[in-house]
C-alpha positions in Angstrom: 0.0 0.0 0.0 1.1 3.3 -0.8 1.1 6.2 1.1 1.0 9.9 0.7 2.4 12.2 3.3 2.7 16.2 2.8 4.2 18.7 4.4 5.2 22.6 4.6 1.4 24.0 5.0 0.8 26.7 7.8 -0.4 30.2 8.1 0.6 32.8 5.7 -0.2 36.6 5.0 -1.1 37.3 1.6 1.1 37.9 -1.1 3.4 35.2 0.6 4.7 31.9 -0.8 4.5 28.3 0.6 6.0 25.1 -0.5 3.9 21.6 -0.1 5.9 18.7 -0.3 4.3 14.9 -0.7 6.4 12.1 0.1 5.5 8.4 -1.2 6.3 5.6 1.3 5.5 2.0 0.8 6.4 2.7 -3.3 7.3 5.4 -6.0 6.4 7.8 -7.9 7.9 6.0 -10.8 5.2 6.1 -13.1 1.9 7.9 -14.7 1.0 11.6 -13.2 0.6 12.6 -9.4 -1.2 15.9 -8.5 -2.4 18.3 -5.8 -6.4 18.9 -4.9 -7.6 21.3 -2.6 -11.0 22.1 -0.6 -11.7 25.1 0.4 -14.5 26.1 3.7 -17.6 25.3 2.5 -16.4 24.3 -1.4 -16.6 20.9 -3.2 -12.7 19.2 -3.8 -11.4 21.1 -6.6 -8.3 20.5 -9.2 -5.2 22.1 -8.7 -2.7 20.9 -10.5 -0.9 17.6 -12.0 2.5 16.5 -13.2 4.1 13.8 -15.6 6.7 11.7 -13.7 8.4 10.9 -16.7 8.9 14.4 -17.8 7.8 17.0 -15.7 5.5 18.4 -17.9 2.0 20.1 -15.4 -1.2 21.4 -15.9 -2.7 23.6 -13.7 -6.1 25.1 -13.2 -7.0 28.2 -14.4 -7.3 29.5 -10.5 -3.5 29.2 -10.1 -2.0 29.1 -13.0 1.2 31.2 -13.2 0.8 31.5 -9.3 1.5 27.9 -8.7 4.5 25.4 -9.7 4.2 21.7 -9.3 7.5 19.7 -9.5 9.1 16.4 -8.3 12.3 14.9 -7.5 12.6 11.5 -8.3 15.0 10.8 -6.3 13.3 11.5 -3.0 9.9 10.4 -4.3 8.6 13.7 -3.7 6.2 16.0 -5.3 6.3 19.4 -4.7 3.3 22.5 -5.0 5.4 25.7 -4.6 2.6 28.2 -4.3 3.3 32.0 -4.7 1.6 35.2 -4.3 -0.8 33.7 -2.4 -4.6 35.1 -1.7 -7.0 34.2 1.0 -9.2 32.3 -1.7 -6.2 29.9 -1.8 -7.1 28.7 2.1 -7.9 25.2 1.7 -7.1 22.0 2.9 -4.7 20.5 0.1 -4.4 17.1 -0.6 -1.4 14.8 -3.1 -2.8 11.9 -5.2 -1.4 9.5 -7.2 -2.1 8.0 -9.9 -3.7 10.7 -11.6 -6.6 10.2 -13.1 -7.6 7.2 -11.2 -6.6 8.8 -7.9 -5.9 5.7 -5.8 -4.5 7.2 -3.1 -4.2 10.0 -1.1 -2.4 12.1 1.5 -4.0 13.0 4.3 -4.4 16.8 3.8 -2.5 19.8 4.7 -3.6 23.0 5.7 -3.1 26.6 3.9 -4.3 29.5 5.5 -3.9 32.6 3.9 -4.7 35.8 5.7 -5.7 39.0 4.4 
């Protein structure tokens, strides 16, 4: 069984950055696309972005795009969500999956919190 652990959320004034990290334990990120989600108070699980292992290539949602940079080392079996310029409608609790797009596991869930 694989599992999904991330890191590096907290509290954050607006216009600040944050870094996520989700590390894989009990396997890799060898193959296919992992991704970040997020759920904002009172919202429905939404999209944020995804990566290809193999080549790094990402798509992100239109919400964060150019904001947001998804990335992974290999290596380390980590994916990474460095999130800039941050607003207060990026609060959410933000979650890693993998595989994308079957989604058959994920992390636990980190809190953002991004005050005005």
């Amino acid at each position: 069984q694989v599992h999904l652990v991330e890191s590096g959320g907290g509290f954050v004034q607006a216009g600040g950055s944050l870094r996520l990290s989700c590390a894989a334990s009990g396997g890799s990120f060898d193959s296919y696309n992992s991704g970040w989600y997020r759920r904002a108070p009172g919202k429905e699980r939404e999209f944020v972005a995804t990566i290809r292992w193999s080549s790094g290539s990402a798509v992100y949602s239109t919400s964060v795009k150019g904001r947001f940079t998804i990335s992974r080392d290999i290596a380390k079996n980590t994916v990474y969500l460095q999130m800039n310029n941050l607003e207060p409608e990026d609060t959410a609790i933000y979650y890693c999956t993998w595989p994308e797009p079957s989604n058959a596991y994920w992390g636990q869930g980190i809190q953002v919190t991004v005050s005005s």
